[in-house]
C-alpha positions as CSV (number, residue, x, y, z in Angstrom):
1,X,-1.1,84.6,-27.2
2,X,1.2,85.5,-29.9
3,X,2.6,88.7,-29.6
4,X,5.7,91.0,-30.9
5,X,8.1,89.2,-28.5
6,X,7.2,85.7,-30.0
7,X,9.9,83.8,-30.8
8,X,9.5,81.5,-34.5
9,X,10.4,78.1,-35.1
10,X,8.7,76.1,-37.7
11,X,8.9,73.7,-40.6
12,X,10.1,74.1,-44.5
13,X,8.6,71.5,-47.2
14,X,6.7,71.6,-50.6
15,X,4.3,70.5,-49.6
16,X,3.8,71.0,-45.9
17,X,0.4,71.4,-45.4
18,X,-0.2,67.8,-44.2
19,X,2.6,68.1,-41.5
20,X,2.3,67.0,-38.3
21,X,5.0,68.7,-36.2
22,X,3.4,71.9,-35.6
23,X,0.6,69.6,-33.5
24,X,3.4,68.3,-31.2
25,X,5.8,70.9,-31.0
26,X,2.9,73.7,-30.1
27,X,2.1,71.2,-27.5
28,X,5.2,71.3,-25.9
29,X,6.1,74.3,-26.0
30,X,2.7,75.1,-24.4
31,X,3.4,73.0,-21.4
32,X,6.6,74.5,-21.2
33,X,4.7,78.0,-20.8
34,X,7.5,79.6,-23.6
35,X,6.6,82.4,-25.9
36,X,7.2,80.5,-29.2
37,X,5.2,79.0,-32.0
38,X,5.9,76.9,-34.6
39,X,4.8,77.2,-38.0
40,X,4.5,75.4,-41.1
41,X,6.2,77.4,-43.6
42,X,5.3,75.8,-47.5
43,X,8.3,76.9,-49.9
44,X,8.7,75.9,-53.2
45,X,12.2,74.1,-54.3
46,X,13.2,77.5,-56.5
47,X,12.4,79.7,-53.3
48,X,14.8,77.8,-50.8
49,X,17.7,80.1,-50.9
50,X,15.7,83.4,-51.2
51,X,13.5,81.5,-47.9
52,X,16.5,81.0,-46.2
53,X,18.1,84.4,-46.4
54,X,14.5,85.8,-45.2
55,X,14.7,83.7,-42.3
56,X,17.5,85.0,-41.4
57,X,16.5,88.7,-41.3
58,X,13.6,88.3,-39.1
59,X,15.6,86.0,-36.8
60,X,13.6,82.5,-36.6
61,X,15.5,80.7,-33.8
62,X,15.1,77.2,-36.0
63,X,13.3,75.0,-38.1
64,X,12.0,71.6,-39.5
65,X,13.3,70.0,-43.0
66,X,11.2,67.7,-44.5
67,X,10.4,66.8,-48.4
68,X,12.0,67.8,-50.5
69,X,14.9,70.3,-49.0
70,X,16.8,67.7,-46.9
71,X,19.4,67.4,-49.5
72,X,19.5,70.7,-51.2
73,X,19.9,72.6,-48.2
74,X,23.2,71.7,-47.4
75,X,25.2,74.3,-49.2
76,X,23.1,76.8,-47.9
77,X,24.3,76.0,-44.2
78,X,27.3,77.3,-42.8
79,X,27.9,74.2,-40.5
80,X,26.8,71.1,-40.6
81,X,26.9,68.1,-38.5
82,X,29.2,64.8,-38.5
83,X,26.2,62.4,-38.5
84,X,24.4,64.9,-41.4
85,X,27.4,65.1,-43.3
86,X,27.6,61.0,-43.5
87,X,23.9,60.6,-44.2
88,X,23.9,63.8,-46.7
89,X,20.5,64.8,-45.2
90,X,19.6,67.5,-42.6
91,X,16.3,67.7,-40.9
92,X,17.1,70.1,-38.5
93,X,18.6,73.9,-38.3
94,X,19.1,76.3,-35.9
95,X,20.6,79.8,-36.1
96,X,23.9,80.1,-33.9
97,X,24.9,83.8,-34.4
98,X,25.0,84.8,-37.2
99,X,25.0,81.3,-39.0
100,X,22.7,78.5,-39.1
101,X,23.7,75.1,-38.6
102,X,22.2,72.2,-39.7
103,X,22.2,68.2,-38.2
104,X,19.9,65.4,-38.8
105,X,17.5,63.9,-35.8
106,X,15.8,61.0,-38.1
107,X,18.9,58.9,-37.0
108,X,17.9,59.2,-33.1
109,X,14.6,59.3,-33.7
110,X,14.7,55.9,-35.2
111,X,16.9,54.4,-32.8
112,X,15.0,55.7,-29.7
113,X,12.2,53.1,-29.7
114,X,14.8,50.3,-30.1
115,X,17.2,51.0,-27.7
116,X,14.4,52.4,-24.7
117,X,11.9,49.3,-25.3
118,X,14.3,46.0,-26.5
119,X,17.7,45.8,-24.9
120,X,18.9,43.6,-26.9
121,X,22.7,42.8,-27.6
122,X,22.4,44.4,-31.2
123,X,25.8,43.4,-31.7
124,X,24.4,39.6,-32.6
125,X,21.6,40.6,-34.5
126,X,20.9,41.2,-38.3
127,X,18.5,43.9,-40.1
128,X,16.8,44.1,-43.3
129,X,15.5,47.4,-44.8
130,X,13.6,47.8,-47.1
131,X,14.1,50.8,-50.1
132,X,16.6,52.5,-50.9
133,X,15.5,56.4,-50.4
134,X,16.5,59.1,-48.3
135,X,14.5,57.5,-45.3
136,X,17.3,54.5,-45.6
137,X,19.7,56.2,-44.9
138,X,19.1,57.5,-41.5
139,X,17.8,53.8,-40.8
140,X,21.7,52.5,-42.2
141,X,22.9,55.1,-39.9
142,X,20.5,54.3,-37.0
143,X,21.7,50.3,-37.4
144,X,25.3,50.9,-37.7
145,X,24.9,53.0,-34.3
146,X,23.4,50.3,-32.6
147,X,26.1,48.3,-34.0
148,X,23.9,45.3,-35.7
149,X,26.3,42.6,-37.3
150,X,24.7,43.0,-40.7
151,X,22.8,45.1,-42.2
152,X,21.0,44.5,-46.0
153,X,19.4,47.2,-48.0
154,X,16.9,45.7,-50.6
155,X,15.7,48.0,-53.5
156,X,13.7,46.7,-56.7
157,X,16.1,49.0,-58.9
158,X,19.7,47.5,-59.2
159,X,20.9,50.8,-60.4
160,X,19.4,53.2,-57.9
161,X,20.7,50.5,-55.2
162,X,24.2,51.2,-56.7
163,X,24.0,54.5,-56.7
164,X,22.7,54.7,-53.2
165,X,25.8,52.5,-52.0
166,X,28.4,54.9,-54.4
167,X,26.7,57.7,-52.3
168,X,28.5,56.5,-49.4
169,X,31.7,56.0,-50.5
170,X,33.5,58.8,-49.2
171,X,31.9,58.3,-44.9
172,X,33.1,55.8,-42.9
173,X,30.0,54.1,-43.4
174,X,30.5,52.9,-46.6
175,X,31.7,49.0,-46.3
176,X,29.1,48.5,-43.2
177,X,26.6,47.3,-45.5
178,X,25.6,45.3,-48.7
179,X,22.7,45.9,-50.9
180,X,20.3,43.0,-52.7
181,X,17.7,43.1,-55.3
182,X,14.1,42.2,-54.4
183,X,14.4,38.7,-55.1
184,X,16.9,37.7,-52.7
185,X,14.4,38.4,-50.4
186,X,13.0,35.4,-49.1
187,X,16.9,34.0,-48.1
188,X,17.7,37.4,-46.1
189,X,14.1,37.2,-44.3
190,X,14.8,33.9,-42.7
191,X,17.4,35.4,-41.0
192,X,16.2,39.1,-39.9
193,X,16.1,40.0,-36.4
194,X,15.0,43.5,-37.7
195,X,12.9,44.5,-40.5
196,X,12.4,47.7,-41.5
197,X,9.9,49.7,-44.3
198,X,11.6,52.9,-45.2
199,X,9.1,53.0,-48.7
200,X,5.8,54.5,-48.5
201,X,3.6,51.9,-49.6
202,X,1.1,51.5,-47.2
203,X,0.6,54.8,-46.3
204,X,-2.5,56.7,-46.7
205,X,-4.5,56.8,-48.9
206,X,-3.3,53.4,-49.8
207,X,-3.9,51.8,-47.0
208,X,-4.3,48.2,-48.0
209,X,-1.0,48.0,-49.7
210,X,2.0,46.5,-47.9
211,X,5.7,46.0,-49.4
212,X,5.4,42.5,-48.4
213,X,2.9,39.7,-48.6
214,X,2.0,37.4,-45.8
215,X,3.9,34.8,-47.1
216,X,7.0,36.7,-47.4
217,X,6.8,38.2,-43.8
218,X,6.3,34.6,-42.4
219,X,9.8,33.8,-43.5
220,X,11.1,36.0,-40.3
221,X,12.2,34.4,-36.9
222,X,10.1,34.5,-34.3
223,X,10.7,37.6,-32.2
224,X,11.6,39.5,-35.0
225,X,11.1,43.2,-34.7
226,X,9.3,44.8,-37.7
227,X,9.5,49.0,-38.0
228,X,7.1,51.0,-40.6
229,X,8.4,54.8,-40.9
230,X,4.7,54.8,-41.7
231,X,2.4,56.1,-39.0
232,X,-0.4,56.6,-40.8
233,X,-2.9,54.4,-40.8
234,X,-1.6,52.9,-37.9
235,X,-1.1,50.1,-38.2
236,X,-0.1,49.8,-41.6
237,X,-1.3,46.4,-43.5
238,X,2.7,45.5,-43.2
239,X,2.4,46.0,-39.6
240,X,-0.6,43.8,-39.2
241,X,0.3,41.2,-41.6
242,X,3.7,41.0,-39.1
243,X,1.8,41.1,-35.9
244,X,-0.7,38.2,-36.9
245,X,2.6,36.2,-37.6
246,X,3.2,36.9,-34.4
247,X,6.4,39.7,-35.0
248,X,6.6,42.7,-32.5
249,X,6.0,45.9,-34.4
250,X,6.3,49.7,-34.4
251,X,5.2,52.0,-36.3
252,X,6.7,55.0,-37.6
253,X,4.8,57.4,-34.8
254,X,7.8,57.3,-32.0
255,X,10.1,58.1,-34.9
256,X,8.3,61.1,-35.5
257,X,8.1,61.9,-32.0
258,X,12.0,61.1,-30.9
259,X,13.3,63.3,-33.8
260,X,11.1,66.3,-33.3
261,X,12.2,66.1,-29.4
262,X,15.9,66.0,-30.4
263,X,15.0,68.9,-32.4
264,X,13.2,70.9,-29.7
265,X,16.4,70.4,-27.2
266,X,18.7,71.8,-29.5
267,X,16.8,74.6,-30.7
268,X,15.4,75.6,-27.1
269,X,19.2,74.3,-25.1
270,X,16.9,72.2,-23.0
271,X,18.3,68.5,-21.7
272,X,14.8,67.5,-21.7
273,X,11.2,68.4,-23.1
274,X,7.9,67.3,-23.1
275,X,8.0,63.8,-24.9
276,X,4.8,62.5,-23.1
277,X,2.4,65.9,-24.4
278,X,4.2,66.0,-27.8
279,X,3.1,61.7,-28.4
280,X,-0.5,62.2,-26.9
281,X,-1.3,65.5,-28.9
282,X,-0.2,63.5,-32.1
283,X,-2.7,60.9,-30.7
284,X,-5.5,63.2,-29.9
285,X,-4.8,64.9,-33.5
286,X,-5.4,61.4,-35.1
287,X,-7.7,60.1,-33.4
288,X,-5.7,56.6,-32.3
């Protein structure tokens, strides 16, 4: 029952019709019996600051980032956080007074599935992620958290790899990783612990594409871990070509799930909220 008392949250892209976070967030905040909703809100790049300034006035407690205002929010945010500032990204705001304040959850997210499933000593291990996009660089974060001994980023683009590395000269992040071109592939596979897809090939509606072949994923250890940021289909050809080569795999699902409940905490001061109803409304919504 939405009334004048309902409190907003919601979620800012162009487009963000195909979201997924009002169907888990409106599902925990439902089991939490709180009078909030959260809405997709669609706003067009050339609208942001206008948007911004609008949310302000009718006082939305917080919100979602996704495509394509990660980036180009920043300098509309009074503060921003340490782990946002090294990525450059925020996915996540919430108004604190009269400001809003901006961090990035995709680096938790990521991380959560890794660290509450395989307790590993990460220290010994190496990772391989694939692209070089804004996805990779919560996913550089995420592994330099977890403190992996070596971390490769491996882009088909030379330049776009350089300029991703440049991009980081100026964190403290910026000599905890080395980029490769595609074709230095097969050398780094034989030796990944941890393989990640941070492109979108795979996802739907191209759904027998994979960024690697069979061939190239057989290269990995056995015991590797393989991660798609893709959840959709689930599981993504990459994923199955890695499971049939007998990898352990996860898919892109938890990610969504881990950031959106870092999100939730901050914006509602909660130490906990409902993980377990925010996952299985996900599930029910897709049908997996």
């Amino acid at each position: 029952m939405i009334t004048g008392k309902t409190k907003l949250l919601g979620v800012i892209g162009h487009p963000v019709e195909h979201s997924l976070s009002p169907v888990m967030h409106n599902a925990a905040l439902a089991k939490l019996g709180l009078d909030y909703v959260y809405l997709p809100f669609p706003i067009a790049p050339e609208n942001l600051a206008t948007a911004i300034a609008g949310f302000a006035s009718i006082g939305i407690v917080g919100f979602s980032i996704t495509i394509p205002h990660k980036q180009t929010i920043l300098p509309l945010l009074s503060t921003i956080s340490p782990i946002a500032q090294v990525i450059g990204a925020v996915n996540t705001v919430t108004r604190q007074g009269d400001i809003w304040v901006g961090t990035n959850t995709d680096v938790e997210g990521f991380i959560a599935p890794l660290q509450t499933t395989y307790h590993q000593d990460w220290s010994q291990k190496k990772a391989v992620i694939l692209g070089n996009g804004g996805a990779a660089r919560a996913v550089v974060a995420g592994c330099i958290q977890l403190g992996l001994a070596e971390i490769h980023v491996v882009g088909r683009n030379w330049q776009k790899l350089q300029a991703f590395r440049q991009s980081w000269q100026n964190s403290p992040f910026a000599d905890q990783f080395q980029i490769h071109e595609w074709t230095e592939l097969p050398n780094l596979l034989h030796q990944a612990n941890l393989l990640v897809n941070t492109t979108p090939i795979g996802m739907y509606p191209h759904i027998n594409d994979s960024p690697l072949s069979s061939q190239e994923i057989s290269y990995l250890p056995q015991e590797a871990i393989v991660y798609d940021l893709i959840y959709i289909p689930k599981p993504s050809k990459f994923l199955h070509l890695a499971e049939t080569q007998g990898a352990i795999i996860i898919d892109g699902l938890e990610m969504l799930v881990q950031q959106g409940a870092a999100a939730l905490k901050i914006w509602l001061q909660r130490e906990t909220v409902p993980v377990t109803e925010m996952r299985q409304a996900l599930q029910n919504h897709l049908g997996i």
